[in-house]
C-alpha positions in Angstrom: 84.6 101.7 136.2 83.2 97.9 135.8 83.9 96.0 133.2 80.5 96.5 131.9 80.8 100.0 131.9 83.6 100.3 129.9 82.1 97.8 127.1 79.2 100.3 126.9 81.6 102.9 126.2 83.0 101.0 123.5 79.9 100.3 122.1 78.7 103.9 122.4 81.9 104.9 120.4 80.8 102.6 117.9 77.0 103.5 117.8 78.5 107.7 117.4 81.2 106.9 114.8 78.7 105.3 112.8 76.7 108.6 113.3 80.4 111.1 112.2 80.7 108.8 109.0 82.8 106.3 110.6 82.2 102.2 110.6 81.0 100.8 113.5 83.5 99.9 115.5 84.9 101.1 118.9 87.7 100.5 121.7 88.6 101.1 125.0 91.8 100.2 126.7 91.5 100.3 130.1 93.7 99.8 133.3 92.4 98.9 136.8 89.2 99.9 135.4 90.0 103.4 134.7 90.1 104.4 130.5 93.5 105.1 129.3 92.3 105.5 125.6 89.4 105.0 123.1 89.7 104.5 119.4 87.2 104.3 116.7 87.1 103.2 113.3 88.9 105.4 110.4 89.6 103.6 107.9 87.7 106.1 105.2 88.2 108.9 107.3 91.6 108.9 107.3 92.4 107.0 104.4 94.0 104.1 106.6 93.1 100.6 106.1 95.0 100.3 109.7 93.1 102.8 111.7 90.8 100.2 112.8 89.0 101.0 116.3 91.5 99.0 118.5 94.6 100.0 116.5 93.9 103.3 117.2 93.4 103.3 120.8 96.2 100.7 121.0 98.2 104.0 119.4 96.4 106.4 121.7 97.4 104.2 125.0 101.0 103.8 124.1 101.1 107.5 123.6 100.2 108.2 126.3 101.5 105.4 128.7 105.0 106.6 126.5 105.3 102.7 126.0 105.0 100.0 123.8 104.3 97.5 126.3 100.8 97.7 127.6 100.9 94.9 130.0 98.4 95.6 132.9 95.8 97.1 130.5 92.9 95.4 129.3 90.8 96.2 125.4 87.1 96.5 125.1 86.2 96.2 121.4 82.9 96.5 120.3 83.5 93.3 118.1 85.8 90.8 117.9 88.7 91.7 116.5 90.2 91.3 113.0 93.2 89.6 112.2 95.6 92.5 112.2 93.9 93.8 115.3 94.1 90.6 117.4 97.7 90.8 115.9 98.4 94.3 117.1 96.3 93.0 121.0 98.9 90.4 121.0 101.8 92.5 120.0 100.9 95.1 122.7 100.8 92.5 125.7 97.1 93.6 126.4 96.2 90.8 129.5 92.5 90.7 128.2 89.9 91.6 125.6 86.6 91.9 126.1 84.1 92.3 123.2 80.8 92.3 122.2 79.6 91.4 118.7 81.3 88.8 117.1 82.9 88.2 113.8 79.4 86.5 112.6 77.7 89.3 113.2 80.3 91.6 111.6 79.9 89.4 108.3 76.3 89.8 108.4 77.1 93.6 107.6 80.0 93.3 105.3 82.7 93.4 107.2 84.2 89.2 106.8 87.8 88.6 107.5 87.1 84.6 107.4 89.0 85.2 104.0 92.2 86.5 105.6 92.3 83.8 108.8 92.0 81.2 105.6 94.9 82.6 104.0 96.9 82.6 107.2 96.1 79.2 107.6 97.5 78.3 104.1 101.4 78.5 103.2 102.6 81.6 101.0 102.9 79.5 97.9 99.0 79.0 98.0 97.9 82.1 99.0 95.6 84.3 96.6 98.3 87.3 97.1 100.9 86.4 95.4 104.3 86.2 97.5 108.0 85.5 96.4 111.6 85.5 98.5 113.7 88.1 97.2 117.1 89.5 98.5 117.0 87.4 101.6 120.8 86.7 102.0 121.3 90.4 101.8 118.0 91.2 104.2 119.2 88.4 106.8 122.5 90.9 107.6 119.7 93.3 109.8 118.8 89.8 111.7 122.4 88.9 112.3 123.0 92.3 113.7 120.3 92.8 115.6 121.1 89.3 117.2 124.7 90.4 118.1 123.4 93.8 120.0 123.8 94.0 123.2 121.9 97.0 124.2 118.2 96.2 122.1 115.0 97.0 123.6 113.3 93.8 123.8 109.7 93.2 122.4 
């Protein structure tokens, strides 16, 4: 499939969530052009402020791929993705994403995370969520040993 073909399935997922009580928001992660997985939005659905559209297919893909690392494999998002989306792109080695709406036009409907890329920007002290160290000298042990492992799994 071409690139634009697989956007208009994305946005067609969007356009038919929207339609099943969904928000309007859909994904496809493809690999030398051929769809490994779609997602859509969830969130009320399933009760999962994470099972936003690219999360899901990000899920769907590894599944099935049986692999965390989805190098080789682009996403088509139907808008540009949120924080913990672009998060979860980066975090699967997707080479590319492609998307059509952008985060303007998602605040034009409600849907603003210019909030949350302002607190990122901002250190933890100044943040509306309030955030405090607590057991870190006992916490930092899992670090330590996971440094000294010699057979990890890399990510």
């Amino acid at each position: 499939m071409t690139k634009e073909e697989l956007m208009r399935k994305a946005i067609r997922l969007s356009i038919e969530n929207v339609k099943k009580g969904g928000g309007p928001f859909g994904a496809v992660i493809a690999r030398n052009g051929e769809i490994i997985a779609t997602g859509v939005n969830r969130v009320t659905a399933k009760h999962d402020p994470t099972a936003h559209a690219e999360v899901s297919a990000i899920r769907a893909a590894s599944r099935k791929l049986q692999t965390f690392d989805l190098s080789g494999c682009e996403i088509y998002t139907s808008c540009e993705p949120c924080p913990m989306c672009l998060g979860a792109i980066y975090w699967a080695h997707l080479d590319k994403i492609y998307y059509a709406n952008n985060k303007t036009d998602a605040a034009k409907i409600d849907f603003d995370d210019s909030f949350i890329y302002d607190e990122m920007a901002l250190k933890p002290s100044n943040r509306q969520k309030p955030s405090e160290v607590l057991l870190r000298d006992e916490a930092i042990k899992a670090f330590k040993d996971w440094m000294n492992k010699s057979d990890k799994i890399e990510y």
